[in-house]
mmCIF file of the C-alpha atoms, coordinates in Angstrom:
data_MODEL
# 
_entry.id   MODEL 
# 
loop_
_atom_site.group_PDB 
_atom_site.id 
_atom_site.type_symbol 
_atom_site.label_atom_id 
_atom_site.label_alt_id 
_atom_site.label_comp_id 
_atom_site.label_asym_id 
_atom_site.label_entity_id 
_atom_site.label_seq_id 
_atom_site.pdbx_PDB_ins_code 
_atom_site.Cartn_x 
_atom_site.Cartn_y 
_atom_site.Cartn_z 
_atom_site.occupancy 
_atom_site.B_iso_or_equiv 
_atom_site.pdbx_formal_charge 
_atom_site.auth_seq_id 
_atom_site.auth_comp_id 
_atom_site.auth_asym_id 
_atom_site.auth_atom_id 
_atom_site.pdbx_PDB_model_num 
ATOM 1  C CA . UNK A 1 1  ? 0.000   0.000  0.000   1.00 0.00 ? 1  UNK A CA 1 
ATOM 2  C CA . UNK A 1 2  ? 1.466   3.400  -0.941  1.00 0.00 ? 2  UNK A CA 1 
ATOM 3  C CA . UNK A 1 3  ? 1.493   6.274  1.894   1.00 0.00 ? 3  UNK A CA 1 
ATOM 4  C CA . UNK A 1 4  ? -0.868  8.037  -0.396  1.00 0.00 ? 4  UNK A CA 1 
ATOM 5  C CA . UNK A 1 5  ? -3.409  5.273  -0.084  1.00 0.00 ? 5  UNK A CA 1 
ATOM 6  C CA . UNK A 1 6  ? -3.149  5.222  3.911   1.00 0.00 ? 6  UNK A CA 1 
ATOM 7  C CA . UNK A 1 7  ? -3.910  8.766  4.463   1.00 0.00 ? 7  UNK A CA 1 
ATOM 8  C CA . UNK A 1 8  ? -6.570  8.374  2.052   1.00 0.00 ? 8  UNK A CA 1 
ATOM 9  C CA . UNK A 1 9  ? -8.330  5.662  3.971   1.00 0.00 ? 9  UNK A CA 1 
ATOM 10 C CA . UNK A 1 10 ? -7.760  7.017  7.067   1.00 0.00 ? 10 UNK A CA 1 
ATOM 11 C CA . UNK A 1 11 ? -9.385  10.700 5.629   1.00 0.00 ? 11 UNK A CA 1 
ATOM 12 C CA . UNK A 1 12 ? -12.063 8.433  4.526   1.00 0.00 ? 12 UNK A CA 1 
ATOM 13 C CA . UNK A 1 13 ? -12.937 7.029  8.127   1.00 0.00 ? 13 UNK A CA 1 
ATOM 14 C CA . UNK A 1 14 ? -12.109 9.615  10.179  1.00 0.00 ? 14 UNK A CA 1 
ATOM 15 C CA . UNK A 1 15 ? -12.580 12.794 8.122   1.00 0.00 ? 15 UNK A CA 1 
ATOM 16 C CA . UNK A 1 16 ? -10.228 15.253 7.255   1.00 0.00 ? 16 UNK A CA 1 
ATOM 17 C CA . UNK A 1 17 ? -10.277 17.181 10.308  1.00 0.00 ? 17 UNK A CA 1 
ATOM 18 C CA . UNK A 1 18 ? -8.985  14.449 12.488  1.00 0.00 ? 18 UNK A CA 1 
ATOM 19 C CA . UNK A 1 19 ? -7.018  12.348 10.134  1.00 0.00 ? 19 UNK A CA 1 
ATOM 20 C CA . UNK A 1 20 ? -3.416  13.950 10.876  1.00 0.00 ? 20 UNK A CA 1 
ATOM 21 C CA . UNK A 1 21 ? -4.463  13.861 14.011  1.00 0.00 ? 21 UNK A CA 1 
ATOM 22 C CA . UNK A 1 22 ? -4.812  10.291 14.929  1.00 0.00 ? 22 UNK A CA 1 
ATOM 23 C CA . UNK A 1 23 ? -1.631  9.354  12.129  1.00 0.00 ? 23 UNK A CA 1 
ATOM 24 C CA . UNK A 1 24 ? 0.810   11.634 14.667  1.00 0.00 ? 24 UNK A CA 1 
ATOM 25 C CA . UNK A 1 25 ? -1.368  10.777 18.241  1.00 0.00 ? 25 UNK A CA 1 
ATOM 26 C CA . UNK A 1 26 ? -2.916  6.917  18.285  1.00 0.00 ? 26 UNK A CA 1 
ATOM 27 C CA . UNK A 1 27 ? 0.083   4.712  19.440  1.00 0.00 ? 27 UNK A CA 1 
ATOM 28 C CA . UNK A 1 28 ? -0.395  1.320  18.183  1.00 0.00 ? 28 UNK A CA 1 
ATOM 29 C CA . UNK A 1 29 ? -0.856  -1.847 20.602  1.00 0.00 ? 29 UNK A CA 1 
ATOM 30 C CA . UNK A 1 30 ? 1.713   -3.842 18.145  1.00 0.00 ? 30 UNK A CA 1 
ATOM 31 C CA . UNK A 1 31 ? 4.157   -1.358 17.987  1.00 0.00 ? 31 UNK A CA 1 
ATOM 32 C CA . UNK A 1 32 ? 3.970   1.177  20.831  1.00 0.00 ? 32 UNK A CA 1 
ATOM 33 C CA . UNK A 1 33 ? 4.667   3.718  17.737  1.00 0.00 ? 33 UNK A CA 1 
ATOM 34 C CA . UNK A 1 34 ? 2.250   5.940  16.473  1.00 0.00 ? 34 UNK A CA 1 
ATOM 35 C CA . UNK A 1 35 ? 1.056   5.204  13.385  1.00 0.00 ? 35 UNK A CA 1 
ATOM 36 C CA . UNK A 1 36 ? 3.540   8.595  11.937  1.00 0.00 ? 36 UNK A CA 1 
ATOM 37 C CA . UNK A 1 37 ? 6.296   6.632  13.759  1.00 0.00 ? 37 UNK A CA 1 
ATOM 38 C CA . UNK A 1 38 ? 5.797   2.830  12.586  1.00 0.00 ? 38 UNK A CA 1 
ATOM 39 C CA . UNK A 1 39 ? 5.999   4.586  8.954   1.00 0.00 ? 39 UNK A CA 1 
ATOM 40 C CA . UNK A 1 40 ? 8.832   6.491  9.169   1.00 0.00 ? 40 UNK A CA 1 
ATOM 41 C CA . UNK A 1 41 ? 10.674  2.765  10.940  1.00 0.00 ? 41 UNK A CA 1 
ATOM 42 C CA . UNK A 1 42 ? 9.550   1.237  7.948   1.00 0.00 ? 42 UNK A CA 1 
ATOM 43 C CA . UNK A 1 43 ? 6.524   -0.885 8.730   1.00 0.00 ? 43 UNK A CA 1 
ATOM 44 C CA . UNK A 1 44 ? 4.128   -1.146 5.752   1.00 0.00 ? 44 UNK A CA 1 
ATOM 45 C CA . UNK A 1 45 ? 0.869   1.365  5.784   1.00 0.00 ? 45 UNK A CA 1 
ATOM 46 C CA . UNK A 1 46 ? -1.024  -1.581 5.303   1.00 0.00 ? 46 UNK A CA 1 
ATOM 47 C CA . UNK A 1 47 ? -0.142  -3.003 8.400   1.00 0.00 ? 47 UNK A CA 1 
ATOM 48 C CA . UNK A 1 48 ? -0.364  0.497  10.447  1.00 0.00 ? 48 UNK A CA 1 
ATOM 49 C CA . UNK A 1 49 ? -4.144  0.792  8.752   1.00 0.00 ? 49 UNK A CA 1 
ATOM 50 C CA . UNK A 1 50 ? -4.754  -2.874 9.912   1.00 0.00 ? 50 UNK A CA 1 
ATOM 51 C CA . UNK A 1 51 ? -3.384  -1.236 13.097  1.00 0.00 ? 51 UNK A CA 1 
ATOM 52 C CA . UNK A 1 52 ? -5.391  1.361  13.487  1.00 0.00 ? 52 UNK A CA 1 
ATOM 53 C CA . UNK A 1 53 ? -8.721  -0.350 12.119  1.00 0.00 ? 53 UNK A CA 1 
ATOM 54 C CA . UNK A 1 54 ? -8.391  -2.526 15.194  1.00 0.00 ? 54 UNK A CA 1 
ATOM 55 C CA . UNK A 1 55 ? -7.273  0.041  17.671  1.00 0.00 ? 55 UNK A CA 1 
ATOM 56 C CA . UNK A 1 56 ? -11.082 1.796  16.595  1.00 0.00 ? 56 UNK A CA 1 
ATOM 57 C CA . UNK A 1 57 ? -13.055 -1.263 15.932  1.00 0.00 ? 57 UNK A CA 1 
ATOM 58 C CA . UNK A 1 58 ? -13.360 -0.535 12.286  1.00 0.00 ? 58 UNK A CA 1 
ATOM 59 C CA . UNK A 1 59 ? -15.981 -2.924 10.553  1.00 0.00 ? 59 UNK A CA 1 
ATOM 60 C CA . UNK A 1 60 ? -14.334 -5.098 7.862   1.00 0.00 ? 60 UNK A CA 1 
ATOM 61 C CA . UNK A 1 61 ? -16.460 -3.937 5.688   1.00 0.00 ? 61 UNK A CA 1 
ATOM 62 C CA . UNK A 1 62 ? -15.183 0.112  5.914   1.00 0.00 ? 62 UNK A CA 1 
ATOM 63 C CA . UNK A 1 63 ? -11.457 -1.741 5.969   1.00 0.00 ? 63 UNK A CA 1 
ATOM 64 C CA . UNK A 1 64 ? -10.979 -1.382 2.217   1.00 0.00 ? 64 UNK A CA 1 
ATOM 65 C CA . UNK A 1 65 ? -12.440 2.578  1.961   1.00 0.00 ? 65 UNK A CA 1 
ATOM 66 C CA . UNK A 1 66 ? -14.643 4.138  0.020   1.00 0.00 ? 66 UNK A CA 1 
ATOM 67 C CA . UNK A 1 67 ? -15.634 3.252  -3.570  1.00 0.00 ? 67 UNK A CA 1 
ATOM 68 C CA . UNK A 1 68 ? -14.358 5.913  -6.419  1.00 0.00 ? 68 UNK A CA 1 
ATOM 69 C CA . UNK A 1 69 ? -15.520 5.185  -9.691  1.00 0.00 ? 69 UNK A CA 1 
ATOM 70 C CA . UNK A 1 70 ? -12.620 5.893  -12.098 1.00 0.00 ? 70 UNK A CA 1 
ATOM 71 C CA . UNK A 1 71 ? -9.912  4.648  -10.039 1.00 0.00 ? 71 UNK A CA 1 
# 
């Protein structure tokens, strides 16, 4: 997953207003890294999303964001 992707998604769930917001603040159980952090170590967006979908009991069914015809 690109970084472009992962903000996306998380702009998606969260909305725009919070999104930087819980990338630089919500430390991840796995990690003990905010999700900012576990990027810039390295660890794959996907995983962080995964990450923060579970730290917020995101359905699996809002996992994969939002549908956008054209892309």
């Amino acid at each position: 997953m690109r970084l472009t992707e992962f903000e996306q998604l998380v702009r998606d769930e969260f909305g725009p207003e919070r999104a930087q917001w819980i990338i630089g603040s919500q430390v991840l159980p796995q990690s003990g890294q905010t999700a900012a952090e576990a990027i810039e170590s390295g660890v794959d967006p996907r995983e962080v999303w995964q990450g923060l979908c579970d730290a917020f009991d995101v359905p699996e069914e809002r996992r994969l964001g939002v549908d956008r015809p054209g892309f």
